[in-house]
Each structure stands twice: as C-alpha cells, then as structure tokens.
N, CA, C and O atoms as CSV, one atom per row, in Angstrom:
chain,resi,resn,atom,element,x,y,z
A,1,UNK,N,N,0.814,-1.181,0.000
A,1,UNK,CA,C,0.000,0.000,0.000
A,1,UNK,C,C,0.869,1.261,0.000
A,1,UNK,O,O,0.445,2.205,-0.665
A,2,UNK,N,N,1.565,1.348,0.393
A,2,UNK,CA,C,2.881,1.988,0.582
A,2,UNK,C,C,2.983,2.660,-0.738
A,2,UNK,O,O,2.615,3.772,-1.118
A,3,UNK,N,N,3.670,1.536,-1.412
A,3,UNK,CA,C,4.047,1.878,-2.694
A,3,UNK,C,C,2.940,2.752,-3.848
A,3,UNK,O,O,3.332,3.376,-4.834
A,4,UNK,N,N,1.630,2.608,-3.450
A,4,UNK,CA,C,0.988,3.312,-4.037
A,4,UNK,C,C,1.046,5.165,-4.461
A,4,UNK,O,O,0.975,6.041,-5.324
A,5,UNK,N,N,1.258,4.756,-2.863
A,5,UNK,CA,C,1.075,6.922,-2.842
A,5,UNK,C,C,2.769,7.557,-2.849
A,5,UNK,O,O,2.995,8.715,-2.497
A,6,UNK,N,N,4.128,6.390,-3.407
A,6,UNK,CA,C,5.118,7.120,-3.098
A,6,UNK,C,C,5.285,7.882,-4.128
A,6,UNK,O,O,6.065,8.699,-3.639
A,7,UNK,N,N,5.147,8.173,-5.061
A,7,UNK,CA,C,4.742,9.263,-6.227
A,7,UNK,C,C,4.488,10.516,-5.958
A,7,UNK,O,O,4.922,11.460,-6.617
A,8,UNK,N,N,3.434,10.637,-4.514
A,8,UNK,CA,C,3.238,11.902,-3.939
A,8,UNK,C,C,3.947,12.782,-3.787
A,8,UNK,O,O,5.119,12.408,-3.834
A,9,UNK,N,N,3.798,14.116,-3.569
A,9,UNK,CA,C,4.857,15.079,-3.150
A,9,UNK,C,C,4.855,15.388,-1.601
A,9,UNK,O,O,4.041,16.273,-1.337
A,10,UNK,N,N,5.571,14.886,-0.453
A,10,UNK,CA,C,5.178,15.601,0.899
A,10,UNK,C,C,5.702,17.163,1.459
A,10,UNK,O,O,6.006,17.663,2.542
A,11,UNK,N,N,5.615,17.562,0.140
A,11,UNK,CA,C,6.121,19.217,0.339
A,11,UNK,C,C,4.783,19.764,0.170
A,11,UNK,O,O,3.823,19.210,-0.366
A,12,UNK,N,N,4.872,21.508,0.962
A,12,UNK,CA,C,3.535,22.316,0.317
A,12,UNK,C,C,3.622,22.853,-1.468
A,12,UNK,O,O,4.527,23.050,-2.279
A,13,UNK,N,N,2.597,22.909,-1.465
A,13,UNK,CA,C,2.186,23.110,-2.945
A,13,UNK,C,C,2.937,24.608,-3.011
A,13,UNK,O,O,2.974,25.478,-2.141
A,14,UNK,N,N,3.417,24.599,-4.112
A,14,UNK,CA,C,4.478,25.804,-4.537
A,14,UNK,C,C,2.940,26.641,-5.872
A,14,UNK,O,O,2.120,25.943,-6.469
A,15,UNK,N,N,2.989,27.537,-5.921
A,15,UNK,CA,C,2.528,28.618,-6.810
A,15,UNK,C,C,3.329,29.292,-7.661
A,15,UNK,O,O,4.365,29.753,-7.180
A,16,UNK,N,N,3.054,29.504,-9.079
A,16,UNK,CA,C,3.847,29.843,-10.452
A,16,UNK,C,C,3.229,31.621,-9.854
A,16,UNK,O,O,2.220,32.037,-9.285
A,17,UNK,N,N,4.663,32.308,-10.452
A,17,UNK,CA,C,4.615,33.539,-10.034
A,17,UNK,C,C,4.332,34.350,-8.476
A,17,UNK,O,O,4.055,35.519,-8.210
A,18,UNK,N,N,4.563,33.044,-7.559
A,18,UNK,CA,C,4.448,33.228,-5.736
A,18,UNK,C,C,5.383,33.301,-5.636
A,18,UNK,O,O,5.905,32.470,-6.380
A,19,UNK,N,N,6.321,34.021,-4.943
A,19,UNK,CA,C,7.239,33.714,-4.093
A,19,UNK,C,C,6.985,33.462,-2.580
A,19,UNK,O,O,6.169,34.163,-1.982
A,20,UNK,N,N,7.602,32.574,-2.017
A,20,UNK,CA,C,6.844,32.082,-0.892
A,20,UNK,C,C,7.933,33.122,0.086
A,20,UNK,O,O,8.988,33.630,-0.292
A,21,UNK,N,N,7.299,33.226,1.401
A,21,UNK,CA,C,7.239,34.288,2.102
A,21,UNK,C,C,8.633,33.849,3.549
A,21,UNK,O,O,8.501,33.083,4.504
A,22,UNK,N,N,9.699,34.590,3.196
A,22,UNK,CA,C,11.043,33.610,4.286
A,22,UNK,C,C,10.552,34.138,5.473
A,22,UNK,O,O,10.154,35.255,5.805
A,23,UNK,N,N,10.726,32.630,6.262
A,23,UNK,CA,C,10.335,32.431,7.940
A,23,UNK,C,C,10.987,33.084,8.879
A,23,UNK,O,O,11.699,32.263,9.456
A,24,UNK,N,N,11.153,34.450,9.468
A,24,UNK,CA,C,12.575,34.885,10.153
A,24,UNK,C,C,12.267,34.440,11.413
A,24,UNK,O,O,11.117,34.268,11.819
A,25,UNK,N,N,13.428,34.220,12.140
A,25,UNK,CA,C,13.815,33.392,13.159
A,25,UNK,C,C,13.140,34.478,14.864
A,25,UNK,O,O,13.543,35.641,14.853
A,26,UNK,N,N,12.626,34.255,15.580
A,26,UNK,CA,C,12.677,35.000,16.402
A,26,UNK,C,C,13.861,35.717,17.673
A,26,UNK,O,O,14.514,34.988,18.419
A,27,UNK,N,N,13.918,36.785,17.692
A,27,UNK,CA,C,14.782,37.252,18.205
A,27,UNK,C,C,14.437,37.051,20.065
A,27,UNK,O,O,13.264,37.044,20.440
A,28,UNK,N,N,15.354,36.931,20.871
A,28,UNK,CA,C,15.319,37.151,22.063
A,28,UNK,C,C,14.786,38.170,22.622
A,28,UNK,O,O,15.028,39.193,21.981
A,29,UNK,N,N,13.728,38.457,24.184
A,29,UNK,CA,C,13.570,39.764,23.709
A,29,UNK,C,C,14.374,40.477,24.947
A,29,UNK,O,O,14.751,39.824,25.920
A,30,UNK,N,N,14.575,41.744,24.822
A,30,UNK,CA,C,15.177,42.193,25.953
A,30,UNK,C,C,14.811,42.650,27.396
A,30,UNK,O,O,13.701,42.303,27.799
A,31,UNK,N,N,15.246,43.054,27.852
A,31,UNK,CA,C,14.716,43.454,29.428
A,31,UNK,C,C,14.324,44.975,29.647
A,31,UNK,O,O,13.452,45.297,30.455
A,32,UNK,N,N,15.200,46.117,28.682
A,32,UNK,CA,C,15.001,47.142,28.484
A,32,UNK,C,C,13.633,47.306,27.600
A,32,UNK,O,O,12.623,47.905,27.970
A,33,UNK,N,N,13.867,46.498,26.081
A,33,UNK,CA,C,12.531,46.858,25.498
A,33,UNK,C,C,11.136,46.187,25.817
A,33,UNK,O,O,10.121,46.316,25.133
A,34,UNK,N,N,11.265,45.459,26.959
A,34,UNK,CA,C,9.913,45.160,27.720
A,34,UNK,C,C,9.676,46.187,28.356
A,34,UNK,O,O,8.489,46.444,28.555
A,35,UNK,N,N,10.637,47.044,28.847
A,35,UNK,CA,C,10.009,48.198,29.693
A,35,UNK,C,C,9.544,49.333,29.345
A,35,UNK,O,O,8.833,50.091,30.004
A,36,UNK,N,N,10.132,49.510,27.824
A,36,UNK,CA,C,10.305,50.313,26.993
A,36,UNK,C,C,8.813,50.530,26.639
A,36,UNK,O,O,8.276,51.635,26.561
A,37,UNK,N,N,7.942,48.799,26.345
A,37,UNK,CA,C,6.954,48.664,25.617
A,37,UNK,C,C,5.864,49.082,27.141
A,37,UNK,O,O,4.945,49.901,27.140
A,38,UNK,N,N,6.138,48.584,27.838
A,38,UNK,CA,C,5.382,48.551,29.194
A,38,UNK,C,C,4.805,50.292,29.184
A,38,UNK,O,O,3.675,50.769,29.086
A,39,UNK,N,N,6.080,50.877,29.325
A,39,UNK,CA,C,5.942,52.418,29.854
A,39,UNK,C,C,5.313,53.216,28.238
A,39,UNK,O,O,4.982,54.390,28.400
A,40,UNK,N,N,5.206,52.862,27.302
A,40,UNK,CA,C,4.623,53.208,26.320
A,40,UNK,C,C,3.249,52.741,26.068
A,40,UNK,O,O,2.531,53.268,25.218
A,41,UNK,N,N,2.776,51.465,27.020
A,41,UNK,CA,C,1.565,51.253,26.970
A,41,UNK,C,C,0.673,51.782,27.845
A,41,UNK,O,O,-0.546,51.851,27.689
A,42,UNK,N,N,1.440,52.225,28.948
A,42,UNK,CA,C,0.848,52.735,29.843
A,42,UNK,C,C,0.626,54.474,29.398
A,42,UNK,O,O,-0.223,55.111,30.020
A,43,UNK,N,N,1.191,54.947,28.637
A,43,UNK,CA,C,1.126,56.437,28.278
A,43,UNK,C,C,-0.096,56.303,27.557
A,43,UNK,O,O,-1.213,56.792,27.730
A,44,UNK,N,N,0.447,55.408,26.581
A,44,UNK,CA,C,-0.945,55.748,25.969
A,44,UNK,C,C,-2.229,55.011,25.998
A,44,UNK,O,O,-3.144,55.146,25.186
A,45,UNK,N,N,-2.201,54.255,26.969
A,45,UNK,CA,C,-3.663,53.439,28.248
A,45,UNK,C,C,-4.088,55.232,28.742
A,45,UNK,O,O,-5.223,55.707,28.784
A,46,UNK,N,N,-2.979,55.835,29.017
A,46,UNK,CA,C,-3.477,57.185,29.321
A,46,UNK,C,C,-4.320,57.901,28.747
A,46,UNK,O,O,-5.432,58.315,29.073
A,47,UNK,N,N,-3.564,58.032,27.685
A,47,UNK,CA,C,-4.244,58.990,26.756
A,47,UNK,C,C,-5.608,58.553,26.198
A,47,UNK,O,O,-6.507,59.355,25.943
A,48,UNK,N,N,-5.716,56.912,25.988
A,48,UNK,CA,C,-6.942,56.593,25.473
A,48,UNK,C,C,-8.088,57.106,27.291
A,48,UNK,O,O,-9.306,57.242,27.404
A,49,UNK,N,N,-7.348,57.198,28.000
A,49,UNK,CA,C,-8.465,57.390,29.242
A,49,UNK,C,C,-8.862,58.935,29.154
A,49,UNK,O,O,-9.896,59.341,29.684
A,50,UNK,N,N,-8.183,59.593,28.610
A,50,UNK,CA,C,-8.400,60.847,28.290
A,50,UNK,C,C,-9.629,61.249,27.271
A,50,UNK,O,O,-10.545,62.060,27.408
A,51,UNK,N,N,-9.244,60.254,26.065
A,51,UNK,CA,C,-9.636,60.272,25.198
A,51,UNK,C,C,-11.455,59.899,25.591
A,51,UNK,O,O,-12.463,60.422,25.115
A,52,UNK,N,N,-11.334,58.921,26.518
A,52,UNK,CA,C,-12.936,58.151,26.796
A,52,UNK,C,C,-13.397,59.127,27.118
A,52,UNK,O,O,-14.440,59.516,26.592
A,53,UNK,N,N,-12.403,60.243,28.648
A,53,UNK,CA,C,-13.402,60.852,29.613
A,53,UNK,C,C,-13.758,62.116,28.428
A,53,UNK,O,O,-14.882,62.582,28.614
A,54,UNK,N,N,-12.909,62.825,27.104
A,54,UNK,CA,C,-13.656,63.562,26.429
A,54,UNK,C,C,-14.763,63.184,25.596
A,54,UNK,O,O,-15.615,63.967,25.178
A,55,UNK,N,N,-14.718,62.049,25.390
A,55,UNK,CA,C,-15.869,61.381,24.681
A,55,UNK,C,C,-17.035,61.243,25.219
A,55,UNK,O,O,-17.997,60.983,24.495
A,56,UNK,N,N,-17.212,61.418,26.860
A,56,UNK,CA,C,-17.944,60.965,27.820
A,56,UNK,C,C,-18.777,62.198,27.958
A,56,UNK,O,O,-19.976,62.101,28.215
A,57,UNK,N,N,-18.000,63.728,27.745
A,57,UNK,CA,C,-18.702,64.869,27.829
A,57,UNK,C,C,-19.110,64.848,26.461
A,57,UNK,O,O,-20.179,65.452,26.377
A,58,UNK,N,N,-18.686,64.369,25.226
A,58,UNK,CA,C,-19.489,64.729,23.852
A,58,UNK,C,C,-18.942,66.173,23.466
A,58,UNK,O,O,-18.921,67.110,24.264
A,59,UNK,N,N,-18.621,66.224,22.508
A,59,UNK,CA,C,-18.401,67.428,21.697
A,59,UNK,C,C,-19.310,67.445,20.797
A,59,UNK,O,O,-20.152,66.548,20.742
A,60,UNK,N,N,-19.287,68.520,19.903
A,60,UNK,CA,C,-20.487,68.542,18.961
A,60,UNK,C,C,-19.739,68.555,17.518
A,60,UNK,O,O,-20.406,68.917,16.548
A,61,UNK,N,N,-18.570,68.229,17.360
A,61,UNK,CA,C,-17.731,68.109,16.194
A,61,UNK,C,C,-17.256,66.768,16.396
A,61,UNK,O,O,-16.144,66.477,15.956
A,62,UNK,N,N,-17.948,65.912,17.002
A,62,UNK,CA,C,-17.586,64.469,16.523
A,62,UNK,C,C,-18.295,64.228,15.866
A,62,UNK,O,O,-19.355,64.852,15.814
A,63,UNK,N,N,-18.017,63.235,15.094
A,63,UNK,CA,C,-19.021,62.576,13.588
A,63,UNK,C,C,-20.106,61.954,14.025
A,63,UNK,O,O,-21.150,61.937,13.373
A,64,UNK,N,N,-20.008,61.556,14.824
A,64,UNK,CA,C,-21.052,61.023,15.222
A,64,UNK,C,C,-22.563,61.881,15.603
A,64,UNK,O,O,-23.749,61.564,15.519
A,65,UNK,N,N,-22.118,62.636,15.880
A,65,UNK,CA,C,-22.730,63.634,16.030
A,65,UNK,C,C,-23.620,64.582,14.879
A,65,UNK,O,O,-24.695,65.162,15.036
A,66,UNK,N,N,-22.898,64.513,13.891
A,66,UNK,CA,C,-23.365,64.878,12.702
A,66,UNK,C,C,-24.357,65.150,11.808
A,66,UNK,O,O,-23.974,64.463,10.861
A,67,UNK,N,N,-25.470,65.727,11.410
A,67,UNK,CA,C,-26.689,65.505,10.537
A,67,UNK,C,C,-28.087,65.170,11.939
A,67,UNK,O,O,-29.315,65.083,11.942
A,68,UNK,N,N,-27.328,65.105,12.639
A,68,UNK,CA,C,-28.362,64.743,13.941
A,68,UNK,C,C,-29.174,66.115,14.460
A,68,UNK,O,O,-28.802,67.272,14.264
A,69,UNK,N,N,-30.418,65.674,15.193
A,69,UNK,CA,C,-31.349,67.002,15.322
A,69,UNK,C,C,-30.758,67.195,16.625
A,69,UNK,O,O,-30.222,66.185,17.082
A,70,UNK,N,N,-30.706,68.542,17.553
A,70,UNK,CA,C,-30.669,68.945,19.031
A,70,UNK,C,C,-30.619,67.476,19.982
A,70,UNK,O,O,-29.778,66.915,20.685
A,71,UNK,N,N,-31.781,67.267,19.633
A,71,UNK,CA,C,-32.720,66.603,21.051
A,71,UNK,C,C,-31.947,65.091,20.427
A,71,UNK,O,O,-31.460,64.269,21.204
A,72,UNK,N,N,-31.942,64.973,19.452
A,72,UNK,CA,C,-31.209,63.200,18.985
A,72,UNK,C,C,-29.748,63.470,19.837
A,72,UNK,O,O,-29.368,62.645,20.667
A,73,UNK,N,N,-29.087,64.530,19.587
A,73,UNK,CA,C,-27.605,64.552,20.076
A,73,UNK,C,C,-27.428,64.919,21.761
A,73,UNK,O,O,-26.392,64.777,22.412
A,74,UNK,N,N,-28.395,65.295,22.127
A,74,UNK,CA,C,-28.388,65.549,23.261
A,74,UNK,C,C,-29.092,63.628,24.152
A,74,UNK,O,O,-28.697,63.126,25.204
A,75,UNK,N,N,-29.922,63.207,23.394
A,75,UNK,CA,C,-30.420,61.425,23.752
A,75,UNK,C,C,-28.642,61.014,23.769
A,75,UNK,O,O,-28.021,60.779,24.805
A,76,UNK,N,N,-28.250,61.005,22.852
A,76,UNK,CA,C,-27.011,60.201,22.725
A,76,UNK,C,C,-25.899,60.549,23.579
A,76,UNK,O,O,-25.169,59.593,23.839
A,77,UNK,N,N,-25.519,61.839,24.168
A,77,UNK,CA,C,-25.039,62.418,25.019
A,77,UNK,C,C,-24.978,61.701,26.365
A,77,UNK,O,O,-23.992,61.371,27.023
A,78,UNK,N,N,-26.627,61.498,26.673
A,78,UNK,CA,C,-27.090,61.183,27.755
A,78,UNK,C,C,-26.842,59.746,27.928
A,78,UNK,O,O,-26.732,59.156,29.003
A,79,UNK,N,N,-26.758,59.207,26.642
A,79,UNK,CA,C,-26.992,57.666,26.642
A,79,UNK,C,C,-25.664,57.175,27.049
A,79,UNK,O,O,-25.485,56.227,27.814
A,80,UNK,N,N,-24.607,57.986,26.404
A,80,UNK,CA,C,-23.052,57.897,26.600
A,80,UNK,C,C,-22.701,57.941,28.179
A,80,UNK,O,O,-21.941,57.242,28.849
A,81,UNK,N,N,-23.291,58.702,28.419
A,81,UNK,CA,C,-23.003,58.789,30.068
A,81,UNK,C,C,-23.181,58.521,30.961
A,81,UNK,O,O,-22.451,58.679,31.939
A,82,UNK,N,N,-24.654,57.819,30.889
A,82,UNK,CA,C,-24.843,56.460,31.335
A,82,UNK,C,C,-24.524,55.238,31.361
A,82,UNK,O,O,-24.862,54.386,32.183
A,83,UNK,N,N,-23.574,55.096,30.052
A,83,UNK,CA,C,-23.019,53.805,29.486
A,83,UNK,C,C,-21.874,54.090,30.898
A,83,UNK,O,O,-21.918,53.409,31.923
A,84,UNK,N,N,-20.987,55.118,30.690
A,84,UNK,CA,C,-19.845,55.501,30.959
A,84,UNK,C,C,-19.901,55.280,32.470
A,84,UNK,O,O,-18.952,54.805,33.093
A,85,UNK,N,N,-21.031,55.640,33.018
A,85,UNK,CA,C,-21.026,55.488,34.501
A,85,UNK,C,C,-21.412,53.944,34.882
A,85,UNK,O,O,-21.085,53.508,35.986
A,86,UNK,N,N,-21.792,53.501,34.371
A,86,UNK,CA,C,-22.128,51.565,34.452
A,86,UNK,C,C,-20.666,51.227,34.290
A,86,UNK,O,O,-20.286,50.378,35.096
A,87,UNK,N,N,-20.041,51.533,33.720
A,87,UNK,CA,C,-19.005,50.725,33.210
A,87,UNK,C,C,-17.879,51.262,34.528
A,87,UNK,O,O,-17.307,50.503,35.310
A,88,UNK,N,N,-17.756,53.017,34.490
A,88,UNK,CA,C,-17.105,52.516,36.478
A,88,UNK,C,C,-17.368,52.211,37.750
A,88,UNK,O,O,-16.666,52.045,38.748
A,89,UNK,N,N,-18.905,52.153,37.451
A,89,UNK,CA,C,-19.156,51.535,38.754
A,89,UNK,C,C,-19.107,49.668,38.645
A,89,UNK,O,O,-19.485,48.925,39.551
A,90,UNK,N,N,-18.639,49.291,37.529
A,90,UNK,CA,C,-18.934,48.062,37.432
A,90,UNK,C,C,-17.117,47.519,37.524
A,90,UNK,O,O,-16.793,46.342,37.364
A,91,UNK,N,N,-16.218,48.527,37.777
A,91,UNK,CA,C,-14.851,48.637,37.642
A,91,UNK,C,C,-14.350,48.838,38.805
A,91,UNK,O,O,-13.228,48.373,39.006
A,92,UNK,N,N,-15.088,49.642,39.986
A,92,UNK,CA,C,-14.811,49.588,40.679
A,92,UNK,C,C,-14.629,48.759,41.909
A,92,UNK,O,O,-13.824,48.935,42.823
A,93,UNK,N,N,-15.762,47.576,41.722
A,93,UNK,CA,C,-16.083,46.586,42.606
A,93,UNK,C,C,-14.941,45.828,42.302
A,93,UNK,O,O,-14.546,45.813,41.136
A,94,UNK,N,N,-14.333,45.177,43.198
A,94,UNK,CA,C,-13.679,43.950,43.225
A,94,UNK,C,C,-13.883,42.726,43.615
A,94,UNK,O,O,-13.785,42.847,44.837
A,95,UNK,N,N,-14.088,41.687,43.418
A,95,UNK,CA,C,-14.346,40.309,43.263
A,95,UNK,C,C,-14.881,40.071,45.106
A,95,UNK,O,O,-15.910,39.429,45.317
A,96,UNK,N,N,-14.310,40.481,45.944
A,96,UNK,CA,C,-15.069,39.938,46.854
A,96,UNK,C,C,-16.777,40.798,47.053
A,96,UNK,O,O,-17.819,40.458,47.613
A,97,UNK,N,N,-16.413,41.851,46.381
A,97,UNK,CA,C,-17.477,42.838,46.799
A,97,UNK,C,C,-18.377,42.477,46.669
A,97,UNK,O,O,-19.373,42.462,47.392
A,98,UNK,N,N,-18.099,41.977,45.322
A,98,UNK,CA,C,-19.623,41.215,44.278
A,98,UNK,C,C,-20.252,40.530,44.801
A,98,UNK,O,O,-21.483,40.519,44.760
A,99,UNK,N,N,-19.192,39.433,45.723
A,99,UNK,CA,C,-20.158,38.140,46.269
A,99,UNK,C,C,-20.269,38.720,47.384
A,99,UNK,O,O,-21.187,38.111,47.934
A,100,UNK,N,N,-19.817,39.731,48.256
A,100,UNK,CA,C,-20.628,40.092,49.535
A,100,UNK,C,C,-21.736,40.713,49.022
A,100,UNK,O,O,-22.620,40.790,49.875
A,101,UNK,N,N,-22.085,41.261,47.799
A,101,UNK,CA,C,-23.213,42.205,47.513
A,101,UNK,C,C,-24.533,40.810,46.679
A,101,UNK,O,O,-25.724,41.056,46.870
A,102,UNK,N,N,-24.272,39.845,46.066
A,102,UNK,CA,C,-24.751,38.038,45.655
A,102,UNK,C,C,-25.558,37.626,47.020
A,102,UNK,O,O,-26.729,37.259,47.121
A,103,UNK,N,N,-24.243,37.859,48.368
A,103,UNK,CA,C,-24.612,36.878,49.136
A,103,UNK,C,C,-26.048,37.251,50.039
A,103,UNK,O,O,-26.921,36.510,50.492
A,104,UNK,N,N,-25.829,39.114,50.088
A,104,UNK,CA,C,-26.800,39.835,50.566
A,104,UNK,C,C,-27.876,39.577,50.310
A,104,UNK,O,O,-28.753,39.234,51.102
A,105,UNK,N,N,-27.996,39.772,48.604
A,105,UNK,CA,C,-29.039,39.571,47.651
A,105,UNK,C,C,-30.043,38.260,48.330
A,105,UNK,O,O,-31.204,38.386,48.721
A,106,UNK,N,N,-29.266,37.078,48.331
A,106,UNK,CA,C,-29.786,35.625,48.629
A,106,UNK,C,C,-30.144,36.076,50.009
A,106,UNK,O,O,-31.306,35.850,50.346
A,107,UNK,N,N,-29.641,36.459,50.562
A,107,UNK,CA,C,-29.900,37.042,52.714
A,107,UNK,C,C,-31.359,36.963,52.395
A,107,UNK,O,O,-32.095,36.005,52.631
A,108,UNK,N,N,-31.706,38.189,51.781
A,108,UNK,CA,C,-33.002,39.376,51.575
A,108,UNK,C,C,-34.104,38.185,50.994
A,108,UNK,O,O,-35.100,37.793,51.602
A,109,UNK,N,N,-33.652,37.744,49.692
A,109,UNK,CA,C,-34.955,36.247,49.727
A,109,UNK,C,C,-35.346,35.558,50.554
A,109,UNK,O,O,-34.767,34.982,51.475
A,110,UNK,N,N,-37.209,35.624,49.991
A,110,UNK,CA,C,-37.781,35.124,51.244
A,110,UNK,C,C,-37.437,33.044,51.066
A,110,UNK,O,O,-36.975,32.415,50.115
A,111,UNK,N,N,-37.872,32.613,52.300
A,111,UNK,CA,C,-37.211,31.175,52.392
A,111,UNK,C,C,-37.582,30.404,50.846
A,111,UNK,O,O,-36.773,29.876,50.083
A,112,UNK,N,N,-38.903,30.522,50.693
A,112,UNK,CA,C,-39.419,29.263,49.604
A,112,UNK,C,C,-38.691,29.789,48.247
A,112,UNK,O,O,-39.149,29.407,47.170
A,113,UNK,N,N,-37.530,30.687,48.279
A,113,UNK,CA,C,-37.019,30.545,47.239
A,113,UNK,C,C,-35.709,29.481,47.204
A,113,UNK,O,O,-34.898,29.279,46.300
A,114,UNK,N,N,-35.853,28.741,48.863
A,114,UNK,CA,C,-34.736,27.713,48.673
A,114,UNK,C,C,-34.727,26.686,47.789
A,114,UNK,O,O,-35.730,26.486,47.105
A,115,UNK,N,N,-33.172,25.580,47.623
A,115,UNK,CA,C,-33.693,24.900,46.545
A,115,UNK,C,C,-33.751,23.757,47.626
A,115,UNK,O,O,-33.136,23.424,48.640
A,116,UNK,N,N,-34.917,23.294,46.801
A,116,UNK,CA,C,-35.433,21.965,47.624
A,116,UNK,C,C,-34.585,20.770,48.000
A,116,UNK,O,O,-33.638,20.716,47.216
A,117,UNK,N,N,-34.547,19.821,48.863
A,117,UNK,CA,C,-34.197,18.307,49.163
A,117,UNK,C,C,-34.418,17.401,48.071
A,117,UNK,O,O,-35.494,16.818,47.938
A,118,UNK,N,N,-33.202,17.216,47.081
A,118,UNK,CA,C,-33.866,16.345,46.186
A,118,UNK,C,C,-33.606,15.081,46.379
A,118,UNK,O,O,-33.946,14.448,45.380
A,119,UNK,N,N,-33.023,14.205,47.448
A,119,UNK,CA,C,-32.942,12.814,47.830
A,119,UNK,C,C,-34.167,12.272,48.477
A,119,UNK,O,O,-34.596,12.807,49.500
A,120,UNK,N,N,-34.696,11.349,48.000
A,120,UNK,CA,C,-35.996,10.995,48.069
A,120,UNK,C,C,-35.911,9.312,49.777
A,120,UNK,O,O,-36.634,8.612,50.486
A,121,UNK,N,N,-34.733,9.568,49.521
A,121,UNK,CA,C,-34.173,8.672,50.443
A,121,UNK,C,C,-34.182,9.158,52.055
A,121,UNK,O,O,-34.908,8.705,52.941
A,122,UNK,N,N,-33.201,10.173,52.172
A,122,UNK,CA,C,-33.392,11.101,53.297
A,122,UNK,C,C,-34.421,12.057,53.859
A,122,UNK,O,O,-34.180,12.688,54.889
C-alpha cells in the first residue's frame, strides 16, 4: 500500500509567479525593550483614558454627532453617560465585593425561594 502513494509530493504546494514568504527566526527579547513597551503602553492606556473621559462629555464636532437634530444629540449624550457610569461603577467593585453584595441579595430572599431536598431517600 505503501508503494501506491510514493509518487506523492510531501512538500507544500508551490505557486507559479508566488514567491513564498522567508520564515525569520525569532529574536530574544530584551529586558530594556519590555520596559520600553510597558511604559509606552501605559502612556498611551493614558491617553486613550483621556480620550474616553472627552468622549464621555461629547463634543459637537464628533461625527457622530453629525446631521443629527438637538434633542437626537443631546439622547445620545445622555446615553453615553450612562453607558460611561455603568461601566465605572462596574470597575470599581472587586471580586469579593460582588459576592458580599450576591450573598446579601440571597440574605433578603424570602425562604421558599430555597432549593429543595432532592434525595428521596433522606
């Protein structure tokens, strides 16, 4: 059976007029340009936070904004800033908070929302 398929080619298929694309080797990386990249992500993590909180007040020369009536740009304004405030109050909690604020939740239910005994044995 062997002998059937040794005819095959086990290379990739080559393309007339492709040149196929050379593999470069990866470089080591350094200790400086991790920090390099670090402190450049963090500038501009900045600037995009800048960028949100002006987005958050709305200008009236963003595109978005555009062709829109008063009262439409002023809905969307509003809508933005509501988004904007969900999203830090939902940033600010940290993982235990949540489940002390879960566990409350379950406190406050009345009993028959327990879940029942399902061993028919006991």
């Amino acid at each position: 059976m062997a002998d059937e398929y040794s005819f095959a080619s086990k290379s990739s298929l080559k393309l007339k007029g492709v040149d196929m694309p050379i593999k470069k080797k990866k470089k080591r990386k350094d200790k400086d340009r991790e920090r390099e990249k670090v402190e450049k992500a963090f500038s501009e993590s900045s600037a995009e936070a800048e960028a949100l909180a002006a987005m958050a007040c709305g200008s009236d020369e963003d595109p978005m904004y555009k062709g829109k009536t008063p009262s439409e740009v002023a809905y969307l304004k509003k809508k933005r800033q509501r988004e904007m405030d969900s999203i830090r109050k939902r940033a600010n909690m940290n993982h235990k908070e949540k489940v002390e604020k879960f566990n409350s939740y379950l406190h406050k239910l009345p009993e028959n929302y327990d879940i029942p005994k399902v061993s028919w044995t006991k």
